[in-house]
N, C-alpha and C positions, 0 to 999 in steps of 0.2 A: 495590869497584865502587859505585858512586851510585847509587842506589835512582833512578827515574823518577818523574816528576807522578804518570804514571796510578796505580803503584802507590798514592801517597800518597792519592790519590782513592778508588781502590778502601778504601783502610783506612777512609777518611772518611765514605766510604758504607754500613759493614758496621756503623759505629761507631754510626750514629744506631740501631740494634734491640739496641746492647749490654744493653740494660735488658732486653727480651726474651729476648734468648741465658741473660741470666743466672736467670732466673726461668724457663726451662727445662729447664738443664742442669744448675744447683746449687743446693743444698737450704740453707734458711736455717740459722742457726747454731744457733738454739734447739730445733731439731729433728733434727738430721741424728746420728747417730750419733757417740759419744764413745770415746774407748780405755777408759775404766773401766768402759762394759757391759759388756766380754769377756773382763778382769781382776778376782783374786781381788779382794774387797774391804776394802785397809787397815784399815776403820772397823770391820771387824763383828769377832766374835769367831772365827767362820767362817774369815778369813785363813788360819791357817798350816794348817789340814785341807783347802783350798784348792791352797795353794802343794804342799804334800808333795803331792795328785791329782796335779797337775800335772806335777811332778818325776815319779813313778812313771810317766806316759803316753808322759814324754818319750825315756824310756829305751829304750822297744821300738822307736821312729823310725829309719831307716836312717842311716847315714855322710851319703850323698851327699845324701840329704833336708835334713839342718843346713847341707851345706855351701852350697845354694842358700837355704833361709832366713836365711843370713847376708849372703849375695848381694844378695837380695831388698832386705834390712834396710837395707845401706849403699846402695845406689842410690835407696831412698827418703829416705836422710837428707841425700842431698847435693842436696836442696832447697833452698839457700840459691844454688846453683849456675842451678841451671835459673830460677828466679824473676827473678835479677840479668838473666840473660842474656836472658828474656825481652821485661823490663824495655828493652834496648836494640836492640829490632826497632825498624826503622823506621814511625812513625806511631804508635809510644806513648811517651808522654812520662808523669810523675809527678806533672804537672801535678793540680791539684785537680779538673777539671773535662773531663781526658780518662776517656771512658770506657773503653779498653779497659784504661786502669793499676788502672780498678778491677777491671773481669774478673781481671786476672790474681793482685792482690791477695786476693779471694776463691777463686777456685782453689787458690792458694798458700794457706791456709786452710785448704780441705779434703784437700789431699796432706798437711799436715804432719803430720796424725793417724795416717796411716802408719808413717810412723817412729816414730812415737808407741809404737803399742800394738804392734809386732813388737819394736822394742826392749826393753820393759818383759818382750813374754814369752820373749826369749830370756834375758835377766837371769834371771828366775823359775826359765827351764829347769836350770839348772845345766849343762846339755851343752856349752855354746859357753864360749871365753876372752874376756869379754866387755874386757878391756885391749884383747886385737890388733885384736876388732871396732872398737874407739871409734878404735885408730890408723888401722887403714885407712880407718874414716869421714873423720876429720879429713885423711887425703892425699889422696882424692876430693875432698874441698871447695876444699883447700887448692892442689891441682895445676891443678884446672881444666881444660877440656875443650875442643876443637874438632871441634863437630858440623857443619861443611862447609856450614852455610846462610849465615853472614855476619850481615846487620842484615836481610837479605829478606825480609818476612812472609810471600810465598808459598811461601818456602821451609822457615821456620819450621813454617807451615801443615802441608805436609806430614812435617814431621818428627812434629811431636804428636802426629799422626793416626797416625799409623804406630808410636809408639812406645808413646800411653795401648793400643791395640790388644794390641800383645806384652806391656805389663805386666797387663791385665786375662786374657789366655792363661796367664801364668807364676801369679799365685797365684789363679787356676780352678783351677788344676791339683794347687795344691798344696794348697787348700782339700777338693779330691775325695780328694787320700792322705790325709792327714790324719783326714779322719771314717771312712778305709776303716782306719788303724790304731788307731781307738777316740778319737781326740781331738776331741770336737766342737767343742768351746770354739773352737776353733787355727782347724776347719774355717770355723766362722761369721765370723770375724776375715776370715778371708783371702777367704771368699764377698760379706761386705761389703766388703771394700777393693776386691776385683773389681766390684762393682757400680761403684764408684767412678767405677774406671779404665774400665768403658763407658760411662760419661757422657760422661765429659770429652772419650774418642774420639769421640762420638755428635756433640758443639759442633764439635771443631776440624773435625771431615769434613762437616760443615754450611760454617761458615767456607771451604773450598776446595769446597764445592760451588757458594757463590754468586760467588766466584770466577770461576770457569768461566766462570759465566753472562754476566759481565761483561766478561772479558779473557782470552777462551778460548786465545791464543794463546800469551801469558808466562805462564796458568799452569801449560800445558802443557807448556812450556822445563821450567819449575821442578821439576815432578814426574819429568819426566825425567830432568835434572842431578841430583836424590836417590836413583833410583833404578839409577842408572849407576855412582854412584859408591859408594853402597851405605848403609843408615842403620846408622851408628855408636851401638852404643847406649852409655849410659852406664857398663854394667860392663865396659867393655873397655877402663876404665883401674882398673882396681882395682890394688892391692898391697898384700900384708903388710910390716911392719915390715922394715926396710933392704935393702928390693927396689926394683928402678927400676917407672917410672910401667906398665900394664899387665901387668904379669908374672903376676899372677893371674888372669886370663882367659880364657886359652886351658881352664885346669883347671878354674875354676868353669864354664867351657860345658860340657866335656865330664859334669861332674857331672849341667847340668841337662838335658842328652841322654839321659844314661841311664835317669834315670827319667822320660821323658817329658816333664817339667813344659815345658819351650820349647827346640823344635829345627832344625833346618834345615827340614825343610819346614813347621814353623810358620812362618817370615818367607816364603817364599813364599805359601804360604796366604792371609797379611795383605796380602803385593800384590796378589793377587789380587782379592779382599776389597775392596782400595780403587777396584781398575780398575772394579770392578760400580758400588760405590757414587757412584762422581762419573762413569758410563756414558761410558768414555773410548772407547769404540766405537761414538758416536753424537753426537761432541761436534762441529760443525759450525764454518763461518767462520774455521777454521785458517790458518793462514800457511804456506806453503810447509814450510820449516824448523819450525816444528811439525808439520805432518805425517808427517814424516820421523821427529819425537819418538817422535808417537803411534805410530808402526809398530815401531820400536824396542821401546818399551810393550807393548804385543798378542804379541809372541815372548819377553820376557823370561824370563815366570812357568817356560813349558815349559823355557828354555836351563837356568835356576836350577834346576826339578829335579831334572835329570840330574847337574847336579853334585852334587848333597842326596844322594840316591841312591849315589854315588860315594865318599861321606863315608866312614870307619874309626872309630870311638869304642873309645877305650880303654877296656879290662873293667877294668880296677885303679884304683879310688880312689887320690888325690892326699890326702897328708898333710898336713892346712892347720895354721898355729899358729892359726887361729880357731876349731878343733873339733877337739878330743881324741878319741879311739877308745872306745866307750862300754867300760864294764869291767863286767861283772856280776858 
């Protein structure tokens, strides 16, 4: 479907304060945290009395705990995915001189450290089969994904918003087990990368919040049409080595259900969460047909519950070739 003027306009308009948004919501390079503050240190002598902590803390960590930190790991590495795809919303170009290709270039920036320093500690850990990890990274990257927005920025918009939100929930979460099984190191890692991940949700929920202001009517369609259809997140095409594209997913959810880390009525919660933040119960000058959205909107959160609620999670761990059964 063709993108419309207005949208282009809208993008045109949001694009003159990109220099603002960026100096808001992301931290210069010479300053912002690095994967080697959190990791033993190569250089020092220190290292392998380091590495061996490490290895020891990791061992008392539950099954299903590795099997979402491995989860975690490859959704942040298949960065190269979401950056391209970024790249090709309507109203950013790579142009020298557009700025939202530079927003998104610095963003892509600061996610890459992600993967960075998860990957480096589950190397370190010894618990995981860091082969099948790096297979299943490379089929994520390599498969590619359809998250149901197209080239649409408002649609975009709301996936971001929606999606830095769940990733900043999943490692909170796992940031808080983590320091509660003796690992702080692990904890701070993951309490920074959440930091992160509420920034970035903090810009794109700005981003659809001036939206509104502007074309309260399509951007209303748009939040709708994602919420109907539902946000697909990125690990719901996982797979280990000679499995077809998503086969892992269902099991890695059910892992990160069980220990809490992000569950059904967490994505409720997050719509929720969004309907406050851009006060979709207070948004005026509708269109008929968005009206009709927004009513849609306002019933969802409660229908999604009931189904949340309705959920079954299986008590028995899924045997991954990414994570071995610890052996004491």
């Amino acid at each position: 479907m063709a993108i419309t003027n207005k949208r282009l306009e809208v993008m045109q308009f949001l694009e003159k304060d990109i220099d603002t948004y960026t100096n808001q919501f992301l931290i210069p390079i010479d300053t912002i945290w690095q994967p080697t503050d959190f990791l033993p240190n190569s250089q020092q002598e220190s290292f392998y009395d380091e590495v061996k902590e490490l290895r020891e803390i990791a061992k008392d960590l539950p099954y299903d705990f590795w099997v979402v930190m491995v989860g975690d790991t490859i959704t942040e590495e298949a960065l190269p995915t979401y950056e391209s795809w970024l790249m090709d919303v309507e109203g950013i170009n790579q142009t020298e001189g557009n700025g939202w290709s530079r927003w998104i270039r610095q963003w892509t920036g600061e996610e890459n450290r992600h993967g960075d320093v998860l990957n480096k500690y589950l190397y370190l850990s010894g618990r995981v089969n860091m082969r099948e990890v790096e297979i299943t990274a490379q089929h994520l990257i390599s498969d590619g994904f359809d998250i149901g927005t197209g080239t649409d920025p408002y649609k975009n918009f709301v996936y971001t918003s929606f999606q830095e939100l769940a990733t900043y929930i999943s490692h909170n979460r796992v940031s808080q087990m983590a320091k509660k099984y003796g690992d702080h190191k692990l904890s701070k890692m993951c309490k920074m990368i959440a930091g992160d991940e509420m920034r970035h949700h903090h810009a794109y929920s700005e981003f659809v919040d001036r939206i509104f202001k502007v074309d309260p009517s399509e951007m209303m369609l748009a939040f709708h049409y994602m919420m109907k259809q539902k946000i697909v997140m990125p690990a719901h095409f996982l797979r280990e080595s000679g499995n077809k594209i998503g086969t892992a997913f269902e099991q890695f959810s059910d892992s990160a259900q069980r220990i809490g880390v992000y569950t059904a009525m967490d994505y409720v919660d997050i719509m929720e969460r969004l309907m406050v933040r851009w006060e979709i119960d207070k948004i005026t000058n509708l269109t008929s047909e968005a009206e009709k959205a927004r009513d849609y909107l306002m019933k969802l959160p409660a229908r999604m519950a009931r189904i949340s609620e309705r959920m079954v999670i299986p008590q028995e761990s899924t045997i991954f070739k990414w994570v071995e059964p610890a052996t004491k």
